[in-house]
N, C-alpha and C positions, 0 to 999 in steps of 0.2 A: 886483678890478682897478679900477683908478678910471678918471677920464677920460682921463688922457695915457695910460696903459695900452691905452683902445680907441683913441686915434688911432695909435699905434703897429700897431696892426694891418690899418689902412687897406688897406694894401699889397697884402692877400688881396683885397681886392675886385676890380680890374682884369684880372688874374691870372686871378681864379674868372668872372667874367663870359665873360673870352676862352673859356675852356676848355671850359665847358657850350655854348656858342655854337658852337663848334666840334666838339664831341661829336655833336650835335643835327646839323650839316651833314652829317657824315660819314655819318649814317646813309640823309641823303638824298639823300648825292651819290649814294653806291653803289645805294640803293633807283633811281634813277634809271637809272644802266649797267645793274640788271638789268631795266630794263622799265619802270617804275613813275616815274611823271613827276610821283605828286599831291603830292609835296614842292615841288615846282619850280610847278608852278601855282598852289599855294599862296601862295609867296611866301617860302618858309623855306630855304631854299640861299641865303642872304645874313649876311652879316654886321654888320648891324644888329641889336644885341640887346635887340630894342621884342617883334620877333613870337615870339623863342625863351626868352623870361621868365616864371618861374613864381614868382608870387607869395609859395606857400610852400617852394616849393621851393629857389629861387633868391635870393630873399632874407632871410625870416623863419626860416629853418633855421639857414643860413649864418650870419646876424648872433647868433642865438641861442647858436651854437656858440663864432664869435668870443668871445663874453661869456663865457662858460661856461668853454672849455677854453685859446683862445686862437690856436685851428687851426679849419680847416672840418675839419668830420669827414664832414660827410653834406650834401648839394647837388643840385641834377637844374634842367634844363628842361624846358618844354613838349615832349613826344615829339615828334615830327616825322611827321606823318599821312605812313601806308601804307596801300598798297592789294595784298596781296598776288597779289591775283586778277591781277595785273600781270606777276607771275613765270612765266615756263618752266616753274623747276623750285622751286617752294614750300621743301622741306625746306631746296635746297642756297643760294638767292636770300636765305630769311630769316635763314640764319647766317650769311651775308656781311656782309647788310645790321647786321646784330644785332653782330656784333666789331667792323665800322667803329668803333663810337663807343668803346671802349677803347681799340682800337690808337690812335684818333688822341689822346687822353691820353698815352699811353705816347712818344709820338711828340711831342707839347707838350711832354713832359718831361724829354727829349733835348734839344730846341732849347731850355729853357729851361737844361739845362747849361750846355749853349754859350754862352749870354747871361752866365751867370754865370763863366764864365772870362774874355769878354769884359770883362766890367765889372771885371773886380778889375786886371786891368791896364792900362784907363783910371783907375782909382782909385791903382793903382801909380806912371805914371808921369806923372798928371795934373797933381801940384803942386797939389792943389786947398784953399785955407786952409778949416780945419777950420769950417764954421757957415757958409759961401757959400754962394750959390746951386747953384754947380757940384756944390761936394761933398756937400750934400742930395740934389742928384738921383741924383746916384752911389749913394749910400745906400740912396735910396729902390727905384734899380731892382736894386741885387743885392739886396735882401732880399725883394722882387717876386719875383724869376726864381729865386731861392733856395726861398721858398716854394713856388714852382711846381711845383717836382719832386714832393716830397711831397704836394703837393696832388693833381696830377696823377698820381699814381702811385696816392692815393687813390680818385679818384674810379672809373679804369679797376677796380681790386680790388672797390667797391663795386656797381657797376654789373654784374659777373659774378657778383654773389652769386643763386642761382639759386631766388630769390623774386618772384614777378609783381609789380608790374609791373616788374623792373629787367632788363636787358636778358640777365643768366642764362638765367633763368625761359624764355625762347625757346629757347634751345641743351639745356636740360632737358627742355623737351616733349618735342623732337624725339627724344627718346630714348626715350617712356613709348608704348604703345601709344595708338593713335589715340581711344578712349574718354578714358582716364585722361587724355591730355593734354591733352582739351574741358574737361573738369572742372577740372583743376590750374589752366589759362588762366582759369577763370571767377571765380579768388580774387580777380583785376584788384587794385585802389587797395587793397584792405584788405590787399593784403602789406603796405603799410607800416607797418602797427599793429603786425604779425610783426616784421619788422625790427627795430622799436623796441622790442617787449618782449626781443627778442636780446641786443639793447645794454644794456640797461638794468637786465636781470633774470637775465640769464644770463652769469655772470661768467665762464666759461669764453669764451664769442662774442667779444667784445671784444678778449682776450689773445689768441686766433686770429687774429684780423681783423689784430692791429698787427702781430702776427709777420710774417704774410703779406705787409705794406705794406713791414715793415721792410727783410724778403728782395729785395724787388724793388725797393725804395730803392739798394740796395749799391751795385749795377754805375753807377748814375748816378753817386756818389758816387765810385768808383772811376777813374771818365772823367775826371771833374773832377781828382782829384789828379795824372792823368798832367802835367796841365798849372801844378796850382798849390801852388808846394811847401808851403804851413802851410796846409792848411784853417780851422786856429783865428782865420783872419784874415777867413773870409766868415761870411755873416748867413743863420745856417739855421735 
């Protein structure tokens, strides 16, 4: 891929920033309704994405992959500090807390539908001459809100894979006996080593992992057509 190749991809940036930002809040809004306020004293229930940015997570992965594939595949922010001791009820508070941050993916990725029916007929009946400023932006944000789905759809799938640290790995304890599940919790950051040799070595994982995205791609895909008669006219 050359260099007009990576500005072309731009698009994923703002997109993926939102999303992770928003993932990260979800887990501390809800940590918060169950008790648990250290999100919020923190300072990370905001949408300012200075405090919810990880380094490798958030950008050196992302961009990597950008290059590579030409999609985010794999993305995360700074977890959003809990304090469980906060909860009532531990088992029933941490799986709440712990699917917030999918569902609200799955949930971006909806309203990014909607942006994208939106825009194609602002682009339809805009009149916009083809290389203006107008119809650049047009461009620029249905293939933003386009990407979004899939990205978003990505990220919620990835984030359920039930390897510590991602947010699975929680709803998995919850299932193993009170021993086995101190231990499984104790693999912390070195799942991501696991993860990657998944993706990377195990060529089965991968062809799972997209089927999986793909399936749950459809229905958005689906919404979109009720409204836009030739899909082959958005930027997906």
């Amino acid at each position: 891929m050359n260099l007009s190749g990576y500005l072309d991809n731009l698009h994923i940036i703002p997109i993926l920033i939102f999303s992770v930002v928003i993932h990260e809040m979800a887990h501390g809004w809800v940590a918060l309704k169950c008790g648990d306020n250290t999100a919020k004293d923190m300072g990370r229930l905001t949408l300012n994405p200075v405090p919810h940015i990880d380094l490798f997570g958030s950008i050196l992965v992302p961009l990597f992959s950008i290059i590579a594939t030409g999609r985010v595949l794999i993305a995360w922010a700074k977890p959003v500090p809990i304090d469980p001791r906060n909860f009532s009820n531990y088992k029933r508070d941490d799986s709440l807390v712990t699917v917030a941050g999918p569902v609200s993916n799955l949930l971006i990725a909806f309203a990014c539908s909607v942006m994208v029916i939106i825009f194609y007929y602002i682009k339809v009946n805009g009149n916009f001459a083809e290389g203006s400023i107008g119809f650049e932006f047009v461009e620029f944000m249905s293939k933003m809100f386009g990407a979004g789905i899939f990205l978003n759809v990505t990220l919620a799938i990835f984030n359920l894979i039930p390897i510590p640290p991602l947010d699975g790995s929680h709803l998995f304890s919850h299932l193993l006996p009170e021993e086995a599940a101190f231990r499984y919790r104790q693999i912390g950051f070195f799942g991501i080593f696991i993860i990657l040799i998944l993706f990377n070595y195990v060529p089965a994982f991968p062809r799972l992992f997209f089927t999986v995205i793909l399936f749950f791609v459809q229905p958005y895909i689906e919404f979109i057509a009720l409204f836009v008669p030739d899909l082959s006219q958005l930027n997906f």
